[in-house]
C-alpha positions in Angstrom: 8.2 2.3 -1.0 11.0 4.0 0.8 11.0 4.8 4.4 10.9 8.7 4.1 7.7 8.6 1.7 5.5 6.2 4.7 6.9 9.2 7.4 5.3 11.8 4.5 2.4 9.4 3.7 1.4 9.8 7.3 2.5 13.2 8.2 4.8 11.7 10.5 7.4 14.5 11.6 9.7 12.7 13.6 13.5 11.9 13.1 14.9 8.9 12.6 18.1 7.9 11.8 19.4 9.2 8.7 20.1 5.7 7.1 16.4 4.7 7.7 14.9 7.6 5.2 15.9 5.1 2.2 15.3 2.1 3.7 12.4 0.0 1.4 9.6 -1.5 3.1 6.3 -3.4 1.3 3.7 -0.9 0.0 1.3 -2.0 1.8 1.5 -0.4 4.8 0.1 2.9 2.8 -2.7 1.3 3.1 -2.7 0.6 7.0 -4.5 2.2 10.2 -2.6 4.5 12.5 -2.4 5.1 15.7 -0.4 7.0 17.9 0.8 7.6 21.9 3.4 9.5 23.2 5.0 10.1 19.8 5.1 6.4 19.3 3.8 5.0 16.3 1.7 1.7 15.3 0.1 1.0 11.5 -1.7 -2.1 11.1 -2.5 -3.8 8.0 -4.5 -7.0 7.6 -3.5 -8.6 3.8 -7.1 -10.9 2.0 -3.9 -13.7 3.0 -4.8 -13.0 6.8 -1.2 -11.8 7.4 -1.7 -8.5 10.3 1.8 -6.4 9.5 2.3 -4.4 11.9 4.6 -1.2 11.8 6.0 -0.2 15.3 8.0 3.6 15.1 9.6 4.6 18.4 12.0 7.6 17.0 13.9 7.0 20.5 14.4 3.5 20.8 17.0 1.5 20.2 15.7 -0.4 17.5 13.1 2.4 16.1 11.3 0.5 13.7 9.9 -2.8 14.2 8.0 -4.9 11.2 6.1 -7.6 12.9 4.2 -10.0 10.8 1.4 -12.5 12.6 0.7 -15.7 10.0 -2.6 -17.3 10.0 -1.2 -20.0 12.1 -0.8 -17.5 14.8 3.2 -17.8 14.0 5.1 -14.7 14.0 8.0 -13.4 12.3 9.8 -9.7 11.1 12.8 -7.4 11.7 14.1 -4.9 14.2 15.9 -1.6 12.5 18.7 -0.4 15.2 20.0 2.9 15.4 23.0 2.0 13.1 23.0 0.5 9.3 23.3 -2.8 9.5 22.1 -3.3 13.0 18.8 -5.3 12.1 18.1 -8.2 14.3 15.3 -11.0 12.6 12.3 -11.9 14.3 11.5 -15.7 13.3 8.6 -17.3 15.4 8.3 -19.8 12.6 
């Protein structure tokens, strides 16, 4: 799944940087829960693995989306997509 068809999914109408749009992520946060504050959003998905992937979307940030997976060991790891291409910084609580 590409970035631009999760924004559509959701009838999220924010913008994001233009790189992001065709940026893949795993399918299965089509199947999450959303939330939303202050034009800030969160989708939550728990896999039958017990893996909780989060999605955090922050059109304003400077890193405005965060993927954020919690293991069953309570270990954490994911990515931060910056403003530019190629500015992704790698989460590893591992």
């Amino acid at each position: 799944m590409i970035f631009k068809d999760l924004l559509n999914h959701f009838s999220i109408a924010e913008e994001f940087p233009e790189y992001l749009y065709e940026q893949t992520f795993n399918d299965v946060f089509l199947d999450g829960e959303m939330s939303e504050e202050d034009n800030k959003y969160k989708i939550v998905i728990t896999t039958r693995q017990d893996v909780t992937h989060q999605m955090f979307l922050n059109p304003l940030d400077e890193f405005p989306v965060i993927i954020l997976s919690e293991l069953p060991n309570g270990l954490l790891n994911g990515m931060k997509f910056g403003r530019e291409k190629g500015q992704v910084t790698y989460i590893n609580d591992l």
